[in-house]
N, C-alpha and C positions, 0 to 999 in steps of 0.2 A: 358911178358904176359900182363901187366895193358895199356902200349905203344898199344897195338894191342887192345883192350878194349875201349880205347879212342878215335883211331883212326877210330875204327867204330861206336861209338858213334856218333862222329862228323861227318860223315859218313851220317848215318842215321838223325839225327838231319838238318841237311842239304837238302838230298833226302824229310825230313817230309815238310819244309817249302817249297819248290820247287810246290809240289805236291798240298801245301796249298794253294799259288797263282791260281795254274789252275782250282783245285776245286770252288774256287772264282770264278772265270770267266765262269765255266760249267754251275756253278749256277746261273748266273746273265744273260745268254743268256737265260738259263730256265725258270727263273721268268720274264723273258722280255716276251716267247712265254703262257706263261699260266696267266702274269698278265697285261701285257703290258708297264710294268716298267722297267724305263731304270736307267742306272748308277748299279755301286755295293753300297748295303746293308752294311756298314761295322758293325753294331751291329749285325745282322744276322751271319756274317761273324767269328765275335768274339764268338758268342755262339756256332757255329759250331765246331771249333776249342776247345773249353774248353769241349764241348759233347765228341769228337775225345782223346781228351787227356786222361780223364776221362775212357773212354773205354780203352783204351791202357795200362794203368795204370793198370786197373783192371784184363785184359784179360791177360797180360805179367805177373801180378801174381796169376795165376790160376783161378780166380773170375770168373768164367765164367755166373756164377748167376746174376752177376751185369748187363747181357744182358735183364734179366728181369725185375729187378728193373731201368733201362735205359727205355724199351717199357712201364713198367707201367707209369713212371712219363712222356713222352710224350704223351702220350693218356689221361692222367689225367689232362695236362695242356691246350693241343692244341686243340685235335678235336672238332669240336664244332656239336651241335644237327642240320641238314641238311631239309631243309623244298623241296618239293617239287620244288618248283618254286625260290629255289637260287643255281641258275646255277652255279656264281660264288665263292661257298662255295662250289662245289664239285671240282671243278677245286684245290681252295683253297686245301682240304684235301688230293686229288689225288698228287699233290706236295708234300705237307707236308711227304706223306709216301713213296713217291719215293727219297725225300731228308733222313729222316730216314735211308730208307734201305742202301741208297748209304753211307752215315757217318759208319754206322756199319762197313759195307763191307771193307772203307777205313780202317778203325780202326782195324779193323783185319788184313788188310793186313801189317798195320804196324807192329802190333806185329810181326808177322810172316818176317817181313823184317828186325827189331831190335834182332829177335833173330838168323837169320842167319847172321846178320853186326858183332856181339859180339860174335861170338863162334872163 
């Protein structure tokens, strides 16, 4: 049994970083259409990642509260007060929570893919 355990770990482990490069790159054409920036972010890149983990972590063992304590400290760090006339701070925040939502979404998927690789 621990041999089958393993093997889907590394499994899974594997399939996470695979996923992580693409996510990179989804993102990086994203921020290119909404900020006009080119190349990948890789500190972006990394805090995504430690966000993702972090979730995974939590949600794989039942925490599923940690989803709120996750939305409140992004909201509490990021959004910023939105003036009429800065176009490009709504575009900014429209990102921001589309890149949110998708991290979650990924994050759960993994759970849900670590715990069908280890059964």
């Amino acid at each position: 049994m621990p041999e089958t355990i393993s093997s889907g770990l590394i499994g899974f482990l594997i399939l996470m970083m695979i996923s992580e490069i693409i996510l990179a790159f989804i993102f990086a054409v994203i921020a290119q259409v909404f900020y006009r920036k080119m190349g990948l972010d890789f500190k972006s890149i990394f805090k995504g990642f430690i966000e993702r983990v972090f979730l995974l972590i939590c949600l794989s063992q039942g925490f599923a509260h940690a989803l709120t304590l996750f939305g409140a400290l992004k909201v509490a760090t990021r959004l910023k007060r939105q003036d009429a006339d800065d176009k490009d701070l709504a575009a900014y925040n429209d990102f921001y929570l589309v890149g949110n939502l998708v991290s979650v979404m990924v994050a759960i998927g993994y759970v849900i893919l670590l715990q069908h690789m280890t059964r």
